[in-house]
BAROTI-884398 format. One line per field, with one value per residue (C-alpha): residue number from 1; residue in three letters; chain; x, y, z. Coordinates in Angstrom, 1 decimal, padded with zeros to 4 digits. Layout:
residues N
n: c(NUM_...)
res: c(ALA_...)
chain: c(A_...)
u: c(X_...)
v: c(Y_...)
w: c(Z_...)
//
This chain:
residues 219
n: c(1_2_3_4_5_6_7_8_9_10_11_12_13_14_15_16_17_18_19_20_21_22_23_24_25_26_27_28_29_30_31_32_33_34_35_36_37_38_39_40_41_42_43_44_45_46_47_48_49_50_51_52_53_54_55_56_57_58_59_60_61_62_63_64_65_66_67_68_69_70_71_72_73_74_75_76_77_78_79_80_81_82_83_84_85_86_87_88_89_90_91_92_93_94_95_96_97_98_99_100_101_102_103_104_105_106_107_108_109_110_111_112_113_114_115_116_117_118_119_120_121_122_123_124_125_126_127_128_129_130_131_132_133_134_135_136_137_138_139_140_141_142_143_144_145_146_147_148_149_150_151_152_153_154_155_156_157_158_159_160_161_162_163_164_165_166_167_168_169_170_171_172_173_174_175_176_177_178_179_180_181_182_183_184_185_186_187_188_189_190_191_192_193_194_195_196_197_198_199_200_201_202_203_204_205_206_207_208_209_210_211_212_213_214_215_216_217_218_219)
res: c(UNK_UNK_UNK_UNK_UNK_UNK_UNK_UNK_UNK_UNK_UNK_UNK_UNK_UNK_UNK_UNK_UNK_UNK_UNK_UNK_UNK_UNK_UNK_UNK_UNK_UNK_UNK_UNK_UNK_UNK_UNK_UNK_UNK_UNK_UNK_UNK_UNK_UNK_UNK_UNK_UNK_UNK_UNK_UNK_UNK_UNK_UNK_UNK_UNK_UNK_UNK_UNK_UNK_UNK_UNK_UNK_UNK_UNK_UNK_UNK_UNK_UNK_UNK_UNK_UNK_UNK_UNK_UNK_UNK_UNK_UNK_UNK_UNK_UNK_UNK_UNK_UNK_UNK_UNK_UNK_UNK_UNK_UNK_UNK_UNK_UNK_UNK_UNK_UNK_UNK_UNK_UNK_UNK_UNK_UNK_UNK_UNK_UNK_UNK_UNK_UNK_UNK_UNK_UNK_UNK_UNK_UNK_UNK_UNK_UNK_UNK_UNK_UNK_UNK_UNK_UNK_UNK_UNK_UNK_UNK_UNK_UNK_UNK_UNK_UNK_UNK_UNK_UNK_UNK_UNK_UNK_UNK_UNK_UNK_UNK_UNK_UNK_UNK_UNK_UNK_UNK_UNK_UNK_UNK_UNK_UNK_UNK_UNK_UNK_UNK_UNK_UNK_UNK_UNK_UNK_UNK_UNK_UNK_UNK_UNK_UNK_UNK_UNK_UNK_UNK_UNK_UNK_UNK_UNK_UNK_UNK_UNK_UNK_UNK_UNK_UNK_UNK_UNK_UNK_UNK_UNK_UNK_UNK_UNK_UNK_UNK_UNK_UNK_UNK_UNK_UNK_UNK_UNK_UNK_UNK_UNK_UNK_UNK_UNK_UNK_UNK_UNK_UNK_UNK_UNK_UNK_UNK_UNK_UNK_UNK_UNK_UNK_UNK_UNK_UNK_UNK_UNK_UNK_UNK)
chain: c(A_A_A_A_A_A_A_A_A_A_A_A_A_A_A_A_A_A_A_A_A_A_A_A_A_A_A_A_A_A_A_A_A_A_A_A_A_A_A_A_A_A_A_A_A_A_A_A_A_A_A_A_A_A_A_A_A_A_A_A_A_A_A_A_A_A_A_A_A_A_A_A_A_A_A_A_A_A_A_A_A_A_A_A_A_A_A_A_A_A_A_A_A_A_A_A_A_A_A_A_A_A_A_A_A_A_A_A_A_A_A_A_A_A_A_A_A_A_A_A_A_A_A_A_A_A_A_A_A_A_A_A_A_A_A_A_A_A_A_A_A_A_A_A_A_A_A_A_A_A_A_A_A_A_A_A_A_A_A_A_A_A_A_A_A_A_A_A_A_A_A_A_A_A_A_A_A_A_A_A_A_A_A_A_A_A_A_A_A_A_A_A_A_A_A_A_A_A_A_A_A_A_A_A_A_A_A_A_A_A_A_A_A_A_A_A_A_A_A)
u: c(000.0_003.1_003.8_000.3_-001.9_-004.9_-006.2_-008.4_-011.6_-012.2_-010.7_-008.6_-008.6_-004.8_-005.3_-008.2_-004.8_-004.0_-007.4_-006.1_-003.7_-006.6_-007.4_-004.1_-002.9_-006.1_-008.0_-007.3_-008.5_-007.4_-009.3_-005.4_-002.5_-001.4_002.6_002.2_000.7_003.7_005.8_004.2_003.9_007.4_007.9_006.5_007.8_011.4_010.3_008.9_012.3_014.0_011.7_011.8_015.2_015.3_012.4_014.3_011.8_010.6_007.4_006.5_004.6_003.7_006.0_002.5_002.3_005.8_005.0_001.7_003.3_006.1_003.6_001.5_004.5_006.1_003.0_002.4_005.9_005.8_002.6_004.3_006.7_003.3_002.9_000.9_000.1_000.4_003.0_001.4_004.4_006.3_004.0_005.3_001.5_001.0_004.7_004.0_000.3_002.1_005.3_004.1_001.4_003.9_006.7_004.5_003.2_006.8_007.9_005.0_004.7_008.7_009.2_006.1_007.2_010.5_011.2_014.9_016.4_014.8_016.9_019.9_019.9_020.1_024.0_026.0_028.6_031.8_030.6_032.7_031.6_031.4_029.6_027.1_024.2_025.5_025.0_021.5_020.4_021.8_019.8_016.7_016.7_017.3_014.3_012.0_012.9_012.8_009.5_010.1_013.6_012.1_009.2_011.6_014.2_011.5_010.1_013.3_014.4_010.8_010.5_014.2_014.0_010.7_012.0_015.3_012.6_010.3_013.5_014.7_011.0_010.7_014.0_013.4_010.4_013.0_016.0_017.5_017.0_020.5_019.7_016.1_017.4_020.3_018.0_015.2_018.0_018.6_015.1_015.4_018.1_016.7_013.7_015.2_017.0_013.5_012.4_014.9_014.7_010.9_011.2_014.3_013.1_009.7_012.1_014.5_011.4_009.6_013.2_014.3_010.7_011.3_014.6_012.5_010.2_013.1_014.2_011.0_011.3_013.2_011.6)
v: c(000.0_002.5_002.2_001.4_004.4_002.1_-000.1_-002.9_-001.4_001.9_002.0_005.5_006.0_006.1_009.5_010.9_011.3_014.9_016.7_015.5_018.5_021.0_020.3_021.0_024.0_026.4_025.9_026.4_024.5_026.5_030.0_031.0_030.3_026.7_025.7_023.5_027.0_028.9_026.4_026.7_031.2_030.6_028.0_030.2_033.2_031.5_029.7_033.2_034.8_032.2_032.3_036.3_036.4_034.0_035.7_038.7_041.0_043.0_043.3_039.8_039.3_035.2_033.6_032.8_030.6_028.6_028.6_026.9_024.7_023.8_023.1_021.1_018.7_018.1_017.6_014.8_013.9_013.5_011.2_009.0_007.9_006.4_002.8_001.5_005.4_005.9_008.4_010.8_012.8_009.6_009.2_010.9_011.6_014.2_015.4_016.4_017.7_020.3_021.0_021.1_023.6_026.0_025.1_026.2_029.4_030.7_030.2_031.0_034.6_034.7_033.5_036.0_039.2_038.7_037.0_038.5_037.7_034.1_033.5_035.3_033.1_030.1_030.9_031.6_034.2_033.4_030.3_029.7_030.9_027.3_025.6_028.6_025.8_023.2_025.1_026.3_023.1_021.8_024.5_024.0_020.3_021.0_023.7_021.2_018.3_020.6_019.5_016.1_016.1_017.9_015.2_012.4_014.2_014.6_010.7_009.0_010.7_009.4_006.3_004.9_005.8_004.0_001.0_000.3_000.5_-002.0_-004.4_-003.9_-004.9_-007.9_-008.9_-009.5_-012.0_-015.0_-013.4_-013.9_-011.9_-010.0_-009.1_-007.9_-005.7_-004.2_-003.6_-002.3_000.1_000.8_001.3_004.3_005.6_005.9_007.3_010.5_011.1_010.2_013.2_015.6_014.2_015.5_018.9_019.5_017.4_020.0_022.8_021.9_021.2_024.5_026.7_025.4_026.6_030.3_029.8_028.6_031.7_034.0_032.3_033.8_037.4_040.0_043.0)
w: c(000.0_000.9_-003.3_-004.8_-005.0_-005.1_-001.9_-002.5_-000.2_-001.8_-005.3_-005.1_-001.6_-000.5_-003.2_-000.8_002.0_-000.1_001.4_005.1_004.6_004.2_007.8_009.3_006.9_006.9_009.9_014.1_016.5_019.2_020.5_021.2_019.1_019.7_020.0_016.4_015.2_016.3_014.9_011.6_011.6_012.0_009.2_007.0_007.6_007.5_003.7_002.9_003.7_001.4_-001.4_-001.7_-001.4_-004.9_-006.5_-008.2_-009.2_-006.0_-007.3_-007.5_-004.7_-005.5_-003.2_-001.4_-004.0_-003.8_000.0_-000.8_-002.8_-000.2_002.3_000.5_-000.7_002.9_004.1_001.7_002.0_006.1_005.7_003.5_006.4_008.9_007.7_005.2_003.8_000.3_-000.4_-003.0_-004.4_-004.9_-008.0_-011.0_-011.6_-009.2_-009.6_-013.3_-012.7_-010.2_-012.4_-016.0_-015.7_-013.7_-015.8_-019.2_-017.7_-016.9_-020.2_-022.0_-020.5_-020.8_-024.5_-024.9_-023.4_-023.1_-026.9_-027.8_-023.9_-023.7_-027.1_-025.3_-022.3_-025.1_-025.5_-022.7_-022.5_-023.8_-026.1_-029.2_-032.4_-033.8_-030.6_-030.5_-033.3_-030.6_-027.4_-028.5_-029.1_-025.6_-024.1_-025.8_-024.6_-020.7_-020.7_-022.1_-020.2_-016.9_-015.9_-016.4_-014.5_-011.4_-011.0_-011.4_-008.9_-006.2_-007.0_-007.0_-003.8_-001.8_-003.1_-002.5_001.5_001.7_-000.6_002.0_005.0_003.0_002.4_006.2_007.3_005.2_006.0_009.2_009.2_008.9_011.0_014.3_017.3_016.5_013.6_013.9_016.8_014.5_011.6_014.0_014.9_011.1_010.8_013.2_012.3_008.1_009.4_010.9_008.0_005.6_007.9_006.7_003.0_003.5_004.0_002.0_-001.4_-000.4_-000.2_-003.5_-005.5_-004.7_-005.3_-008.7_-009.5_-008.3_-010.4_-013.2_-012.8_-012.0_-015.8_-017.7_-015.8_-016.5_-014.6)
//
């Protein structure tokens, strides 16, 4: 169930786990700020920090949307690691539906309004006069396959943590009393760092988008 998206009650149920984070984003519980709220101000006004310090253009006021973003995917992330929850953003599915859409908009309004530097940015500075046909065509190729490499970047990196903790698990049905302590041990230690993995493949994913962006603006 951890891999399969589907469960064998409900169909497409182990997708339903992405509205969970509705409840815990938007709403309080709590007549006074709660310690997990304060936590969370001060999460995003640390991500906010981060994300208008990459965001060039001073007047571009949509980190909110990056920040959106990155909660939504550690949130989804962080679920992943209970047991037996289907880890959403390790399906290149939902990886592309969030990246593609972004990714055409930024260079749709930049190859629009900005035509001559989008063409510019297709050679780099000091290029050789007889690698300029080769570099452009180099260049062309990484912007369209920048969607695709940012979903299979942020799959690859939650799916192989949750694989090794699979293997570890089923390894120790026929094992000795040794080694299930050493691999419960393992176990441990892998999730802590599946933790950090969480927020920081969150964080990576949502920045080489504001670089994206910062790409297809030029004001």
């Amino acid at each position: 169930m951890s891999f399969d998206p589907k469960s064998t009650i409900l169909g497409e149920m182990n997708w339903s786990i992405m509205l969970l984070a509705s409840f815990f984003m938007f709403f309080s519980f709590w007549k006074k700020p709660s310690r997990i709220k304060t936590i969370y101000l001060s999460l995003i006004n640390q991500i906010s920090q981060q994300f208008k310090i990459a965001l060039k253009s001073n007047k571009d006021s949509s980190e909110s949307i990056f920040i959106t973003l990155f909660l939504m995917i550690l949130f989804l992330n962080m679920m992943g690691l209970f047991p037996n929850i289907f880890t959403p953003s390790s399906h290149i599915t939902l990886n592309m539906i969030i990246s593609v859409p972004l990714w055409l908009g930024f260079m749709a309004y930049g190859w629009t309004k900005f035509t001559n530097k989008m063409l510019s940015h297709l050679v780099p500075n000091g290029t050789p006069t007889a690698l300029i046909s080769f570099m452009v065509l180099i260049e062309m190729i990484s912007n369209l396959i920048r969607s695709l490499t940012l979903s299979i970047r942020l799959m690859a990196n939650m799916v192989s943590g949750h694989l090794l903790l699979t293997l570890m698990g089923n390894l120790m049905e026929n094992s000795s009393t040794f080694l299930v302590i050493l691999l419960t041990f393992l176990q441990s230690v892998l999730s802590s760092l599946e933790l950090g993995v969480a927020f920081i493949q969150a964080y990576v994913f949502c920045m080489l988008l504001t670089l994206y962006s910062n790409d297809s603006d030029f004001n």
